[in-house]
C-alpha positions in Angstrom: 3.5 -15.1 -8.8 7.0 -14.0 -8.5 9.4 -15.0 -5.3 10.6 -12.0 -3.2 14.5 -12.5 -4.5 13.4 -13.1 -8.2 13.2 -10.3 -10.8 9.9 -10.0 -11.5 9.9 -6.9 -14.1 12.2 -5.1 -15.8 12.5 -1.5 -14.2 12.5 0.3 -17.4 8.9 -0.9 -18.4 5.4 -0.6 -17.1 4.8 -2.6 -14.3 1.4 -4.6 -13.5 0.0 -6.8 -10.9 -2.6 -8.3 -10.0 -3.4 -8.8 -6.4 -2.3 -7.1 -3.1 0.7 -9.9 -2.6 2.0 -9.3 -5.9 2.6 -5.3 -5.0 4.3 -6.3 -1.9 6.5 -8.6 -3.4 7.5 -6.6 -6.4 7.9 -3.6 -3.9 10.1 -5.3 -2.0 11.8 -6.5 -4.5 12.8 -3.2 -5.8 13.7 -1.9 -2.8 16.1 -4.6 -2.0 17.9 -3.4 -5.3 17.9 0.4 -4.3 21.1 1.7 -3.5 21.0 5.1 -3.4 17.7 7.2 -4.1 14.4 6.3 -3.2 11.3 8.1 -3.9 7.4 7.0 -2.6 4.8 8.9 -3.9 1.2 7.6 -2.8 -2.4 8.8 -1.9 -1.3 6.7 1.6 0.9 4.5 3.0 -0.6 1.2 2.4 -0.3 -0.6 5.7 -0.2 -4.0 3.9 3.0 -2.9 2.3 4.4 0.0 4.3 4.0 -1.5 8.0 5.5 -4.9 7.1 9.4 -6.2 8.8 10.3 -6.6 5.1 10.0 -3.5 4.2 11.2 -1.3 7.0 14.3 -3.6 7.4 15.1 -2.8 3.5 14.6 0.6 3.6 16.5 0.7 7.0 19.5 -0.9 5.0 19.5 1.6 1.9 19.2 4.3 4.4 22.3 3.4 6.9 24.5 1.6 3.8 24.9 4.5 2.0 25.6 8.2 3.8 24.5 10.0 0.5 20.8 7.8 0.0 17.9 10.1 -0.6 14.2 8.8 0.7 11.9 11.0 0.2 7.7 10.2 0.9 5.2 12.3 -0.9 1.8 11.2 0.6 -1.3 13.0 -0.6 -3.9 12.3 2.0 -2.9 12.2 5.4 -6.1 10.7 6.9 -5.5 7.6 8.8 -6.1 4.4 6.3 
């Protein structure tokens, strides 16, 4: 299982995992490498990733680093998980 600061895929290819702490860590992961634009589209918020210091804190830090960043959250069903 990959370490949070490692690379564990290459963006430009499919990427798979195989439990619930694998997600997490390759989400964040790639969100301590975004920059600029970030886009989340999901049937829900997944709490185990979403509601998590890690993950707030990095998209905290795009969002007040960088005037211009984009976040933008598509969720499709809006029922509590």
């Amino acid at each position: 299982m990959p370490e949070a600061n490692e690379d564990p895929v290459d963006l430009e290819s499919t990427i798979t995992f195989d439990s619930r702490q694998d997600l997490f860590l390759i989400t964040t992961n790639i969100l301590a490498r975004t920059a600029r634009s970030l886009d989340i589209v999901s049937r829900h918020l997944d709490p185990f990733i979403y509601d998590q210091t890690e993950t707030v804190d990095a998209i905290k830090a795009m969002a007040l680093a960088n005037r211009q960043a984009q976040i933008r959250l598509v969720v499709t069903d809006l029922r509590p998980v």
